[in-house]
C-alpha positions in Angstrom: -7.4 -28.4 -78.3 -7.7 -32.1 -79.3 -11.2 -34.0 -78.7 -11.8 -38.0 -78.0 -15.3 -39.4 -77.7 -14.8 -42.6 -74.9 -17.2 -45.4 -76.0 -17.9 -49.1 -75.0 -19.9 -50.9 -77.2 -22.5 -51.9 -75.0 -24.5 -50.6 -72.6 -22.4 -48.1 -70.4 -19.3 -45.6 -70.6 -18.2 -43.9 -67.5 -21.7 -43.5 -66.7 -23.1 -47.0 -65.1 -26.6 -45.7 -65.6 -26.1 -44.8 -69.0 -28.4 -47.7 -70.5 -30.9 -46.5 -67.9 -31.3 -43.0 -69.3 -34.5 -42.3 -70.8 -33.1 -40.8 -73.9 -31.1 -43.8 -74.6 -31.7 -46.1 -77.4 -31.7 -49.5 -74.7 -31.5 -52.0 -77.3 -29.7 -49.8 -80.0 -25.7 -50.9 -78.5 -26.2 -54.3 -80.0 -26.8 -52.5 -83.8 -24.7 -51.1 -86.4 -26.9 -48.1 -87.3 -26.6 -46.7 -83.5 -23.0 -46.6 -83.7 -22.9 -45.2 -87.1 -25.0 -41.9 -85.8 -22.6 -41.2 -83.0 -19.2 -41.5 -85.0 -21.4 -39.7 -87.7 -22.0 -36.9 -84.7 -19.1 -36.9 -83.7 -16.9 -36.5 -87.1 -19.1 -33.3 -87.8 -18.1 -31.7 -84.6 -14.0 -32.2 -85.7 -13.3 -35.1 -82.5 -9.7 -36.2 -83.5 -11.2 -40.0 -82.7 -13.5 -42.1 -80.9 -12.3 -45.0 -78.9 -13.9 -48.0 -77.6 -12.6 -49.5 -74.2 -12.9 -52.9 -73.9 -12.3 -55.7 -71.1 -12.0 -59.5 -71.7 -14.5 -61.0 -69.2 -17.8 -59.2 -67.5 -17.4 -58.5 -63.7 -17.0 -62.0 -61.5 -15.1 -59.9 -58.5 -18.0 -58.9 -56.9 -19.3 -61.3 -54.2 -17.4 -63.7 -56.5 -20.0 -63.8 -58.7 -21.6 -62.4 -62.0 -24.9 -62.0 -60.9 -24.8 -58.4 -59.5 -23.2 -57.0 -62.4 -25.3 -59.2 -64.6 -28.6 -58.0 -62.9 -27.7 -54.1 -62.9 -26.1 -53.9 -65.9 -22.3 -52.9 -64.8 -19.2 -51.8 -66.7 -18.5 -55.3 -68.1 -22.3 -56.5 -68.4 -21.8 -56.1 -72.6 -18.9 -55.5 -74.5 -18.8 -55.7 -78.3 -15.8 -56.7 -79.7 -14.3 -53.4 -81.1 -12.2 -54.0 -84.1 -15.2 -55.5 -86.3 -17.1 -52.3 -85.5 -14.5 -50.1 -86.2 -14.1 -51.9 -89.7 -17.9 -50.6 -90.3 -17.5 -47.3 -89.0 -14.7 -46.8 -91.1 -17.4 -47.2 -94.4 -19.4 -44.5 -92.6 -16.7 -42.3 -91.8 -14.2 -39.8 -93.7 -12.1 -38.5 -91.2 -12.6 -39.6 -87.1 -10.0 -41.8 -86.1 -10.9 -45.0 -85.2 -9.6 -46.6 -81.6 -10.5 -50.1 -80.3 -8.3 -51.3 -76.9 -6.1 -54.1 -77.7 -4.7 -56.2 -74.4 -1.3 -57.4 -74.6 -1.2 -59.5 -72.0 -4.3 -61.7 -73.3 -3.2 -61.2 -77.4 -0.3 -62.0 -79.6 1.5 -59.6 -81.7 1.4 -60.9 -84.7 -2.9 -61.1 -85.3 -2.9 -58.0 -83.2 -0.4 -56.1 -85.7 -2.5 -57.6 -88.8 -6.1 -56.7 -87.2 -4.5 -53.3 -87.3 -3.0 -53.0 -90.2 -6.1 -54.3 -91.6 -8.0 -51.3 -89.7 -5.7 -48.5 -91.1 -5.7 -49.9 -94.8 -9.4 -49.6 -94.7 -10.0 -46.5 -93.1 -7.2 -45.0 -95.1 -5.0 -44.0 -91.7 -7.2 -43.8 -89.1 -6.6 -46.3 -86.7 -5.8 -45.8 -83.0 -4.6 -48.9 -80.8 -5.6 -48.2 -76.7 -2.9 -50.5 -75.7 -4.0 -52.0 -72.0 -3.0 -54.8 -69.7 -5.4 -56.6 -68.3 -5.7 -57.1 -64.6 -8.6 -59.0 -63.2 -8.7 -63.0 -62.7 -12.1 -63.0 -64.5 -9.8 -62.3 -67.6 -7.3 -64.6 -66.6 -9.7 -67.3 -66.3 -10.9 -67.1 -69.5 -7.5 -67.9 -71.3 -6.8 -70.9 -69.0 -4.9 -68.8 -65.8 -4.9 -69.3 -62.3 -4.4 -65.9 -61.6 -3.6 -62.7 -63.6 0.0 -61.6 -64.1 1.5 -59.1 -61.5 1.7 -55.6 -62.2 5.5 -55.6 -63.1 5.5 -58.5 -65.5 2.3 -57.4 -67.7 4.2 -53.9 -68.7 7.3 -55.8 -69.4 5.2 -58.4 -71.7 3.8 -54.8 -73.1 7.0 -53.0 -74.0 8.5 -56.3 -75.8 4.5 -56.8 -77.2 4.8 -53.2 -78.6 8.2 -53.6 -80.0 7.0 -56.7 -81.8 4.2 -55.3 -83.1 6.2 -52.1 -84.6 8.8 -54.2 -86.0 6.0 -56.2 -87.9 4.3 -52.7 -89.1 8.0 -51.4 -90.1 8.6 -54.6 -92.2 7.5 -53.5 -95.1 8.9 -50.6 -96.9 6.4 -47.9 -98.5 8.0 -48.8 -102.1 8.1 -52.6 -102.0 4.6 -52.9 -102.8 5.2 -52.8 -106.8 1.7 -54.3 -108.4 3.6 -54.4 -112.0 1.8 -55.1 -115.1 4.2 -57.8 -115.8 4.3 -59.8 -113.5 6.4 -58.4 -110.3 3.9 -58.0 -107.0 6.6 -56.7 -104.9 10.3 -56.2 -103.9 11.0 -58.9 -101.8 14.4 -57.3 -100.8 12.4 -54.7 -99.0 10.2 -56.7 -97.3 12.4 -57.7 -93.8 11.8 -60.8 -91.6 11.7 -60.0 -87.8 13.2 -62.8 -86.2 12.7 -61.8 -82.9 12.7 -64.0 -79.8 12.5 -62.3 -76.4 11.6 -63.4 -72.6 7.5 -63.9 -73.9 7.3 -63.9 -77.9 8.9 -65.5 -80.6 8.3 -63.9 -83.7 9.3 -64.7 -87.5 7.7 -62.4 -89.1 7.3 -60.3 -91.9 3.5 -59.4 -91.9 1.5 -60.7 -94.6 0.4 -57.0 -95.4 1.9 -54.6 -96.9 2.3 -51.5 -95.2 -0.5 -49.1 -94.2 -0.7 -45.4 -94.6 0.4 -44.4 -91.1 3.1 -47.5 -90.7 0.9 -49.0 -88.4 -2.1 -47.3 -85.4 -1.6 -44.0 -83.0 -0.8 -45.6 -80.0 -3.4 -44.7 -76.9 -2.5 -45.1 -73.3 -3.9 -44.7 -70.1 -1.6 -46.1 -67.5 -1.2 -43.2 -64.1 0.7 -45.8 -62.0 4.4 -44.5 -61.7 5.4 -47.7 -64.4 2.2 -47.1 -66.4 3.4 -43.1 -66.6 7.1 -44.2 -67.8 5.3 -46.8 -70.4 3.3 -43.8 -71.7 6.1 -41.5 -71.8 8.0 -43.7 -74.0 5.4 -45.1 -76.2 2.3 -43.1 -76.7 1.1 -40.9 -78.5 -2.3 -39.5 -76.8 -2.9 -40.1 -73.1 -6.3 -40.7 -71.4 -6.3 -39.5 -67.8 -9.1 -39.6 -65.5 -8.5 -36.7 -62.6 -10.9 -34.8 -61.1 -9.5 -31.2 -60.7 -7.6 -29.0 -62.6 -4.9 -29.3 -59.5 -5.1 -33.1 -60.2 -4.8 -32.3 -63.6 -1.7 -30.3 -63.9 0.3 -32.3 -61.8 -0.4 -35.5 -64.1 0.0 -33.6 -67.1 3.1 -31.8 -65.4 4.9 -35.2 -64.4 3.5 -37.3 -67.9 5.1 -34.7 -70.1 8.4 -34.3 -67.7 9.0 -37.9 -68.3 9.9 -37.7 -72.1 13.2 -36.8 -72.3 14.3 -39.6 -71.0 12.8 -41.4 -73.2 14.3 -39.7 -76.2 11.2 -37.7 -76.7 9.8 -34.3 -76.4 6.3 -33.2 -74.3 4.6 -32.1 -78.0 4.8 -35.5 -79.2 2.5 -36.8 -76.3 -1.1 -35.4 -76.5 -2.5 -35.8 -72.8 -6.5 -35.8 -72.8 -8.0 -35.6 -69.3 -11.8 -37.2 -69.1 -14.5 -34.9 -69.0 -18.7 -35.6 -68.8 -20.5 -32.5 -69.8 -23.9 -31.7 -69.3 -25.3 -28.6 -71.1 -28.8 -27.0 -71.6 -29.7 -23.4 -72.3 -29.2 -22.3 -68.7 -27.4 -23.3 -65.9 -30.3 -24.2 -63.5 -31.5 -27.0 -66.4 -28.2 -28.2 -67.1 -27.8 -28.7 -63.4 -31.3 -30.2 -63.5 -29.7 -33.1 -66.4 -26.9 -33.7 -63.7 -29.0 -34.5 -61.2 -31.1 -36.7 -62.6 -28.3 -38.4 -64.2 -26.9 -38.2 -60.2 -29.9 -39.8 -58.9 -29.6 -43.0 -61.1 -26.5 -44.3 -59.6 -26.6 -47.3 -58.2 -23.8 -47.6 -55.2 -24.1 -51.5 -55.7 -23.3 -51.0 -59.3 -20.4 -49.0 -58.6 -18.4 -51.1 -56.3 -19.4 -54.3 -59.0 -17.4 -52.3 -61.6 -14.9 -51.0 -59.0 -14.1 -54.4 -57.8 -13.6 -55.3 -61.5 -11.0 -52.5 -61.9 -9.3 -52.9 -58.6 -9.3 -57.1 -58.8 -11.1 -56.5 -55.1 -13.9 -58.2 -54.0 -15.4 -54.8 -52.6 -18.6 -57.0 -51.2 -17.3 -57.9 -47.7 -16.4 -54.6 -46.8 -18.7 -51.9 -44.4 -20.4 -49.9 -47.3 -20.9 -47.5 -44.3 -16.9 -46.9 -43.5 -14.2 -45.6 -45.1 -11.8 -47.8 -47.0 -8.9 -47.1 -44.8 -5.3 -49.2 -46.3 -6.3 -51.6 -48.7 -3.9 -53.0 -51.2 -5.3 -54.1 -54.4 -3.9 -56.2 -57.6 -5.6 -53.7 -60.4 -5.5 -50.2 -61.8 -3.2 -48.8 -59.1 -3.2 -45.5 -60.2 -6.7 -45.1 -60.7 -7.2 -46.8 -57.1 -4.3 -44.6 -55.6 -6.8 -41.3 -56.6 -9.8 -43.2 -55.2 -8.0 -43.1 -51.6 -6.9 -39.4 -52.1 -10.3 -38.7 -52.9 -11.7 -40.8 -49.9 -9.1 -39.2 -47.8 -9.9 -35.5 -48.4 -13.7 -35.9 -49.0 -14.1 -38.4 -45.5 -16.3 -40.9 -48.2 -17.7 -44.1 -47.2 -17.3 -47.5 -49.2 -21.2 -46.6 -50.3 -20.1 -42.8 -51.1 -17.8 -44.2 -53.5 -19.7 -46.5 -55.2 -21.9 -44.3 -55.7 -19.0 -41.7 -57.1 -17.9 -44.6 -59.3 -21.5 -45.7 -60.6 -22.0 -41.9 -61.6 -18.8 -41.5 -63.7 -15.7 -43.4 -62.6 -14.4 -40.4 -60.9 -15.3 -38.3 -64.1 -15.1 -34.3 -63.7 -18.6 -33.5 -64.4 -19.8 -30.2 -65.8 -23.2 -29.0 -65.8 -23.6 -25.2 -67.6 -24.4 -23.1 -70.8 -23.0 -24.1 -73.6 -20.3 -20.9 -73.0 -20.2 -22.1 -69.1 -18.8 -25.2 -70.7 -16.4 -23.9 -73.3 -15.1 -21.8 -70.8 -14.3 -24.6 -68.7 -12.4 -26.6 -71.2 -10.6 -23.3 -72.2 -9.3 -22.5 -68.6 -8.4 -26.2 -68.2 -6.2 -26.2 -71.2 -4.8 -22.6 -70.8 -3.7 -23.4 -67.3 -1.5 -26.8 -68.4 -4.2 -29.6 -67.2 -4.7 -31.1 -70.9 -4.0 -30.6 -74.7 -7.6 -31.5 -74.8 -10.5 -33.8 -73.4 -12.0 -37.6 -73.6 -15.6 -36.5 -73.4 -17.6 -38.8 -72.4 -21.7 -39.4 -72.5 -24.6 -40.0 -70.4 -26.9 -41.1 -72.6 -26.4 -42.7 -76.5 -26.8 -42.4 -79.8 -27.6 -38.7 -79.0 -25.5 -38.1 -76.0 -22.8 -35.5 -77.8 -25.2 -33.6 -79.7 -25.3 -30.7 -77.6 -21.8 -30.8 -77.0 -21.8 -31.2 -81.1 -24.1 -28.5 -81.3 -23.5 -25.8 -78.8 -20.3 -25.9 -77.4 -18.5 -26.9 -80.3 -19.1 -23.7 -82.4 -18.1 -21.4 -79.4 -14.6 -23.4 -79.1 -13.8 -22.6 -83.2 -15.1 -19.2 -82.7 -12.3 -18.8 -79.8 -9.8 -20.4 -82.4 -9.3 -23.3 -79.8 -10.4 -26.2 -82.1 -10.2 -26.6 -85.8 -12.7 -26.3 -88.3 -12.1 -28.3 -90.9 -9.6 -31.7 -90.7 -6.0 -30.5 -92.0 -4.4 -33.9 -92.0 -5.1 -37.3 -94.0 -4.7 -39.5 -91.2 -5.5 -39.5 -87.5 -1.7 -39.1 -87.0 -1.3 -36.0 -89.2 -4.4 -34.5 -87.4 -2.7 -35.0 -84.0 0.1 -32.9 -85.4 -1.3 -30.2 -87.4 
């Protein structure tokens, strides 16, 4: 199985209380050395990569106003800007693959493709690009929009952003970098101009680096709305789903990898990674103990701050005491479309789901023995719900190190995970 550590860099994950935990480091997001331990962690229990999410604004949706989010530390309360970070991880690191989420509908593709190339060249082909669009006016606002684009228009930007960005890492040849003791730097004739000009770029081109050792990032994806599913079909190469069954699970994973073909692809060449916050201890009664607690520190208010974020909702006007009935919504429909489902079938309240949201943005949690837990991810993966698992913590630096620690070893022992990195690059360890 294939394993992704999901990171923000700044004071929450999934988890809302995260920064609130008593065995976090509350200070320690805003510092190099914190983020060096986890990706340190994490490279010696065989992740494939970390990845840092990222969003271009903090949370303004709620009440219309940042003060809420502001005042309980939200989702979007602080977000380091992941690229530089990944650039000093990579001097800290060997093998982990490197992720930081790029928006296409706020970048351009020519500084995206260099900050990328740049990443792989330096971490020797470990880079990982979590292509998103962004969808709340908060972002918008901050590049000079009214509003945000619809939902239509910002994957159309992304496929002809993408296609931009992959000409530019294709434009130079392996060979045309030639560094010759008399004199010749490189063969111009295999260094090839772009030209493109399309319905939102115009592009010259060629890149002003030569090409990096995987030809440019692993692309990352997490769309789950019907268009985001075709847009991951076609161009990614590890999926991050958030579903909170293994019924939920295998249909995602069922209908992601059914839409390859069309796409000239095949369902190996598409890792899907369902979302997965694990809480172990010795025995079960202590780990369920840890997910209490953890339970016990979400803050409804906090949730529907960082669900009206998501959703481009203002959440605040609603009865916290009712369900949300029919609501239509600009943001992550997919994500929103579960939230219903889940409202539906579980009869929550507005409050209920807040609450659900503060606690892990609809995150399968799983509280057990270290063998409880393996056993869990084994059945999920034997059964077709994932090629493997985003886990993600509830407390930082030291968050994974039981995972690290305990459930790790049991996985190799079952021959489920690898024990030592077989490839060179990120890319060649996704496809042993």
């Amino acid at each position: 199985m294939h394993l992704a550590a999901f990171l923000i860099a700044g004071n929450t994950a999934h988890s809302q209380a995260l920064w609130r935990h008593p065995q976090s480091d509350r200070g320690g997001f805003l510092r190099l050395p914190y983020y060096l331990q986890i990706a340190r962690t994490l490279e010696r229990g065989f992740f494939d990569l970390l990845f840092f999410a990222d969003r271009l604004a903090v949370s303004t949706r709620y009440g219309g106003s940042p003060a809420l989010g502001l005042e309980l530390g939200d989702q979007d309360a602080t977000r380091l800007d992941p690229l530089p970070l990944l650039g000093a991880l990579a001097t800290g690191t060997s093998h982990i693959g490197l992720g930081a989420t790029r928006s296409t509908t706020y970048s351009q593709p020519y500084s995206l493709a260099r900050e990328f190339a740049t990443l792989d060249h330096l971490s020797a082909g470990r880079a990982a690009w979590n292509v998103v669009t962004s969808v709340n006016g908060g972002e918008a606002a901050n590049f000079g929009l009214a509003r945000t684009l619809d939902h239509d228009t910002r994957y159309d930007r992304a496929d002809e952003f993408i296609d931009i960005a992959l000409g530019l890492w294709n434009g130079w040849e392996p060979d045309a970098l030639l560094l010759q003791a008399e004199g010749r730097y490189a063969d111009a004739a295999r260094v090839h101009a772009l030209q493109h000009e399309g319905p939102y770029f115009k592009v010259a081109g060629p890149l002003n680096i030569p090409a990096s050792p995987q030809r440019g990032p692993v692309i990352i994806q997490a769309g789950s709305s019907d268009r985001g599913q075709d847009f991951a079909a076609r161009r990614a190469e590890v999926v991050f789903g958030i579903q909170p069954d293994l019924p939920h699970m295998q249909r995602f994973y069922a209908d992601l990898k059914g839409r390859t073909a069309k796409f000239g692809r095949t369902p190996e060449d598409v890792k899907v990674l369902t979302a997965v916050m694990p809480f172990v201890a010795a025995t079960r009664s202590e780990a369920q103990d840890l997910q209490a607690a953890h339970i016990a520190a979400a803050d409804p208010q906090v949730g529907l701050s960082t669900l009206s974020s998501h959703m481009d909702t203002d959440f605040s006007g609603f009865d916290p005491d009712a369900p949300l009935g029919d609501v239509q919504v600009a943001g992550i429909q997919g994500l929103f479309r579960l939230v219903l489902e889940l409202s539906a079938e579980r009869q929550l309240s507005l409050r209920d789901v807040g609450r659900l949201y503060a606690q892990g943005i609809l995150v399968p949690q799983v509280a057990g023995t270290p063998a409880d837990v393996a056993d869990w991810l084994q059945h999920v993966v034997e059964k077709r719900g994932a090629d493997g698992f985003v886990v993600t913590p509830v407390h930082l630096p030291h968050g994974f190190d039981a995972f690290v620690d305990d459930v790790v070893p049991l996985l190799q022992a079952r021959g489920l995970l690898r024990t030592r990195y077989e490839g060179r690059t990120l890319r060649e360890n996704l496809r042993p």
